[in-house]
DRENVEX-657192 format. One record per residue: x, y, z of N, C-alpha, C in turn; residue in one letter. Coordinates in nm, 2 decimals. Each point is the difference from the previous one (the first is absolute). Layout:
BEGIN
      nxx      nyy      nzz     caxx     cayy     cazz      cxx      cyy      czz   type
        X        Y        Z        X        Y        Z        X        Y        Z      A
...
//
This chain:
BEGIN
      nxx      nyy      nzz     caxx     cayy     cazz      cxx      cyy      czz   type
    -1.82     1.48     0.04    -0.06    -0.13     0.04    -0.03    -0.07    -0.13      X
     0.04    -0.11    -0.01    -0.05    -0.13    -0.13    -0.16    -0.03     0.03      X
    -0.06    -0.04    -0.07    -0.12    -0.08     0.00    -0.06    -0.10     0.10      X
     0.13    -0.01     0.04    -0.01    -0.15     0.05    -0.02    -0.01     0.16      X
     0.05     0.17     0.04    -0.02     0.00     0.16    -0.16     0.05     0.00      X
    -0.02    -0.03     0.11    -0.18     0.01     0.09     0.08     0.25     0.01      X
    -0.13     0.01    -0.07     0.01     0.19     0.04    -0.11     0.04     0.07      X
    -0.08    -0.10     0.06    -0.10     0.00     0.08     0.02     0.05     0.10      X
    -0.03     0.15     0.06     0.04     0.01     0.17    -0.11    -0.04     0.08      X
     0.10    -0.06     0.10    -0.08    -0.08     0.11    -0.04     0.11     0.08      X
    -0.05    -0.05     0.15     0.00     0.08     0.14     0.15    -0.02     0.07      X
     0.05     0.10     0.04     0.10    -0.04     0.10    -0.02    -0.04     0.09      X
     0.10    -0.11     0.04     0.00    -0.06     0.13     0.04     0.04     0.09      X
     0.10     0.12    -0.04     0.09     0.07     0.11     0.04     0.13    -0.05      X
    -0.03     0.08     0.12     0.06     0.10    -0.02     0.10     0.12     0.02      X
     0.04     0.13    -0.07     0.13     0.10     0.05    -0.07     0.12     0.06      X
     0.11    -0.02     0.13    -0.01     0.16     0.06     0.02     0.08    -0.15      X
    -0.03     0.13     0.09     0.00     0.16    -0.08     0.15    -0.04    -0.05      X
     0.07     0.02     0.12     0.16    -0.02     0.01     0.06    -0.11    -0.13      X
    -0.03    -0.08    -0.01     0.02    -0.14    -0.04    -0.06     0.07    -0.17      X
    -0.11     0.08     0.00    -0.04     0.05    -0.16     0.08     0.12    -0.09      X
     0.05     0.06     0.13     0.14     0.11    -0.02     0.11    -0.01    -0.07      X
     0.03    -0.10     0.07     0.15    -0.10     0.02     0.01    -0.09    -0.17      X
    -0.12    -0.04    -0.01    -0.07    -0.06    -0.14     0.00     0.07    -0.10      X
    -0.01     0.10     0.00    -0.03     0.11    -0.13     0.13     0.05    -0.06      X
     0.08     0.02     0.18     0.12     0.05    -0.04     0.09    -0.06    -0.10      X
     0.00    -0.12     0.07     0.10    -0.09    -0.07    -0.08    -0.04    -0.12      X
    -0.08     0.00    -0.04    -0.05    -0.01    -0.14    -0.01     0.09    -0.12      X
     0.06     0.14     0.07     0.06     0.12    -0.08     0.09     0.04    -0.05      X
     0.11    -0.12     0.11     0.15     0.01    -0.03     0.00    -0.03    -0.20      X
     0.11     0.10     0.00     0.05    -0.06    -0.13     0.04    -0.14    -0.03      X
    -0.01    -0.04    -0.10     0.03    -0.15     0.00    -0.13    -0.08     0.04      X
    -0.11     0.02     0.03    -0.11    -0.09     0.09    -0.04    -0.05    -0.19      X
     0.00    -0.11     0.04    -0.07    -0.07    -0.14    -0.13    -0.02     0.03      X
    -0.14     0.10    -0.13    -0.13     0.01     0.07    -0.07    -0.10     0.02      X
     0.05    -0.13    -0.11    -0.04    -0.10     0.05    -0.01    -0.14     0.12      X
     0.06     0.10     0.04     0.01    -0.12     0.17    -0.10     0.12     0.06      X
    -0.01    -0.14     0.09    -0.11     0.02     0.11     0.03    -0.04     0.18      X
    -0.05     0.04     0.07     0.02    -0.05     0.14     0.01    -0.16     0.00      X
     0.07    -0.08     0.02     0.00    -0.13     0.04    -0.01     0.00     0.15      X
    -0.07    -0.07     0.05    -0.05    -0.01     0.17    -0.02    -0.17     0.01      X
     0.11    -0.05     0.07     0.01    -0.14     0.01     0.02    -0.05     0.15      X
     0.04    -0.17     0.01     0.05    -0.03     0.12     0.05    -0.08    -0.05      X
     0.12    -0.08     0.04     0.08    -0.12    -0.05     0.10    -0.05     0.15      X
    -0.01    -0.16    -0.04     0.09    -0.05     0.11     0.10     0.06     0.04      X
     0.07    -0.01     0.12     0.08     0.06     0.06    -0.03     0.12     0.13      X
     0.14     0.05     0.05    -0.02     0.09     0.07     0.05    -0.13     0.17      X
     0.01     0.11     0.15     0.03    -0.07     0.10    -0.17    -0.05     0.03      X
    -0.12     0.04    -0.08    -0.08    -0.08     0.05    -0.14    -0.06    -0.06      X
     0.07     0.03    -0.12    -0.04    -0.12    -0.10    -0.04     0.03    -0.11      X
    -0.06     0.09    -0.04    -0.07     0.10    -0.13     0.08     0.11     0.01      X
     0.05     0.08    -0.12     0.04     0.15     0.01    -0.05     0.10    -0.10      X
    -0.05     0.09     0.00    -0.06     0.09    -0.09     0.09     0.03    -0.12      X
    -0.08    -0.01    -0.09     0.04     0.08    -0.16    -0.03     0.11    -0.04      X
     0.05     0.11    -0.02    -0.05     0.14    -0.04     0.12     0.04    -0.13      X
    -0.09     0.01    -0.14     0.10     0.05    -0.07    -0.10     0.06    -0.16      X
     0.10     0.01    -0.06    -0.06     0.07    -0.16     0.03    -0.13    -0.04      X
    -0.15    -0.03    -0.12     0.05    -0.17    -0.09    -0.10     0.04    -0.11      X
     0.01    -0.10    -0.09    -0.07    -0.01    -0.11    -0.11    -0.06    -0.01      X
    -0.14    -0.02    -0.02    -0.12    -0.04     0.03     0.05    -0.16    -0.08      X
    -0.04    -0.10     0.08    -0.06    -0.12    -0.05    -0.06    -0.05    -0.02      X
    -0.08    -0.12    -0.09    -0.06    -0.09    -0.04    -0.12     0.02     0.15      X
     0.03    -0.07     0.06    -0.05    -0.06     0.19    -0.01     0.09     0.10      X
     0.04     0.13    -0.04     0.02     0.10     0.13    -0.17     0.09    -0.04      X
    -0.06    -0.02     0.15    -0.10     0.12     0.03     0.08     0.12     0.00      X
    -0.12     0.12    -0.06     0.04     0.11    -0.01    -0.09     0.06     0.06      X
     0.02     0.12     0.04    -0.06     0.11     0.08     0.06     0.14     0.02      X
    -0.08     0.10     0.02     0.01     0.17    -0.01    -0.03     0.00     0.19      X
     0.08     0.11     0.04     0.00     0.06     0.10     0.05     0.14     0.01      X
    -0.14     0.10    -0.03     0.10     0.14     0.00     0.11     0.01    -0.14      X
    -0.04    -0.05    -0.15     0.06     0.03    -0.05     0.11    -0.09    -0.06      X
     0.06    -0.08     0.10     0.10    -0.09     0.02    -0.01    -0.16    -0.05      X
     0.02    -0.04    -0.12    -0.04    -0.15     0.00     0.08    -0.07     0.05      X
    -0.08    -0.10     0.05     0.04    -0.12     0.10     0.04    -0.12    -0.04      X
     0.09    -0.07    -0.01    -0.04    -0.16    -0.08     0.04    -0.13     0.10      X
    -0.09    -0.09     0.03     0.04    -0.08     0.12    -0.04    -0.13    -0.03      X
     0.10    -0.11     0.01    -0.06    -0.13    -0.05    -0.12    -0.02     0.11      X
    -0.11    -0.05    -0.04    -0.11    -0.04     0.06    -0.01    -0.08     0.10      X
     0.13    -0.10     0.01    -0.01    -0.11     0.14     0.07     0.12     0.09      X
     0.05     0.10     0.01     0.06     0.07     0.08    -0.10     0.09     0.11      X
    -0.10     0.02    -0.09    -0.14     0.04     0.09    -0.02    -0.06     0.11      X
     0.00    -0.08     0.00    -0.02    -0.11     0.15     0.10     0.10     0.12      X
     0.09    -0.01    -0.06     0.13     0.08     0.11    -0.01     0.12     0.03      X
    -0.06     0.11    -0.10    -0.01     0.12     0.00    -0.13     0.11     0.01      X
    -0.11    -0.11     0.01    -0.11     0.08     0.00     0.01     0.08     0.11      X
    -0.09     0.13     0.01     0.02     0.07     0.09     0.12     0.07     0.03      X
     0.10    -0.02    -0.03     0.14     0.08     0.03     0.01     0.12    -0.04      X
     0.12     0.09     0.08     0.01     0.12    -0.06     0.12     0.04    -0.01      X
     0.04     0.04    -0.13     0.15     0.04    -0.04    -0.01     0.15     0.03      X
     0.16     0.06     0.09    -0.02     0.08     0.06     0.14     0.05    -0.03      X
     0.03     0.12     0.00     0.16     0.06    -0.06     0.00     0.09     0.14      X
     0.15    -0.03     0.07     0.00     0.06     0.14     0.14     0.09    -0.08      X
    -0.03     0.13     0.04     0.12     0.11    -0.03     0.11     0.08     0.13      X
    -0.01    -0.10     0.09     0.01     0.08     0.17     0.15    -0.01     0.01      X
     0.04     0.05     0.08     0.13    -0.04     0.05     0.07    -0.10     0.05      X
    -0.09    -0.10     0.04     0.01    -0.15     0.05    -0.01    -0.05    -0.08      X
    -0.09     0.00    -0.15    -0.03    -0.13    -0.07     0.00     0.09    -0.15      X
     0.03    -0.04    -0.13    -0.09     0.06    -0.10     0.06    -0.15    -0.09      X
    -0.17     0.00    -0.07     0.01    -0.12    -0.06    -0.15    -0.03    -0.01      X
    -0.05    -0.12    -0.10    -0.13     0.00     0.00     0.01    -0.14     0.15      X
    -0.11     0.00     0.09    -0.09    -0.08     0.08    -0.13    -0.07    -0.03      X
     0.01    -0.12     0.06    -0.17    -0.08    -0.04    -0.02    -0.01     0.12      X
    -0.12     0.06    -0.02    -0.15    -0.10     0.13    -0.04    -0.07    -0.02      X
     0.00    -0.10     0.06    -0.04    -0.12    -0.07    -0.11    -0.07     0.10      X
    -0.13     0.02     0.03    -0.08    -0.07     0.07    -0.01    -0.18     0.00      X
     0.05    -0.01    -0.10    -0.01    -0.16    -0.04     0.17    -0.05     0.11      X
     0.09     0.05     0.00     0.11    -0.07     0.06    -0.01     0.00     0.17      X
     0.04    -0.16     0.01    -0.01    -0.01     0.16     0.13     0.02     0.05      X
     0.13     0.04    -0.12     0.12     0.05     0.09     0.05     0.05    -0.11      X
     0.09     0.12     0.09     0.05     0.04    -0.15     0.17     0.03     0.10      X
     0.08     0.00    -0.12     0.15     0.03     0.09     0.01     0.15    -0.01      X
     0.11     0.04     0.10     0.03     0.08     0.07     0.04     0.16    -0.13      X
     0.04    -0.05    -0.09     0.01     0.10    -0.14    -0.15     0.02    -0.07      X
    -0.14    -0.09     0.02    -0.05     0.01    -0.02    -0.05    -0.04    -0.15      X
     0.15    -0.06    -0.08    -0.04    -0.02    -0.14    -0.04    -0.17    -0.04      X
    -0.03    -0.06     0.12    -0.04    -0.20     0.00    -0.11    -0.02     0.09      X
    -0.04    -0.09     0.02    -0.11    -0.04     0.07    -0.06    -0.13    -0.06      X
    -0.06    -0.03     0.11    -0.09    -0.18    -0.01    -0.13     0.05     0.00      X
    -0.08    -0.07    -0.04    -0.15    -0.01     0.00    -0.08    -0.17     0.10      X
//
């Protein structure tokens, strides 16, 4: 991290199943994982209904809130709270689905894959 990002951890607005902290560690073990990325937890235009989730490894920014959960740092631009408070990032391993899932108490529709939704 440069100087110049906020290393202040916040409170999380949202949070991971057990499953979802599993799933997280793992892939943060893999060889190759560069230690300096962190969880990115976003929303951005798009999707069939209108917002669609961001979940990935990135590099801390200038503007991004940061936050610890279990270990795990979090980095989330700040207007994205509005969208995501309360949610829960969830890694399903079943035979039907595997893949990470959001609950999202804030969305009044979400499409049928589950990765868009309106507010």
């Amino acid at each position: 991290m440069n100087s110049e990002t906020n290393t202040a951890l916040q409170e999380a607005p949202l949070s991971l199943s057990e499953g979802a902290i599993r799933e997280l560690h793992r892939l943060m073990a893999e060889p190759g994982f560069e230690p300096d990325q962190q969880l990115r937890i976003g929303v951005k235009g798009g999707g069939c209904s209108g917002l669609s989730y961001s979940l990935g490894f990135d590099k801390q920014e200038a503007d991004d809130a940061l936050f610890e959960i279990q270990g795990i740092p979090v980095l989330m631009k700040p207007a994205h709270g509005l969208y995501l408070k309360g949610m829960i990032v969830d890694f399903e391993d079943g035979l039907n689905a595997r893949g990470f899932s959001f609950k999202n108490p804030n969305a009044s529709t979400t499409c049928g894959c589950g990765s868009s939704f309106a507010v």
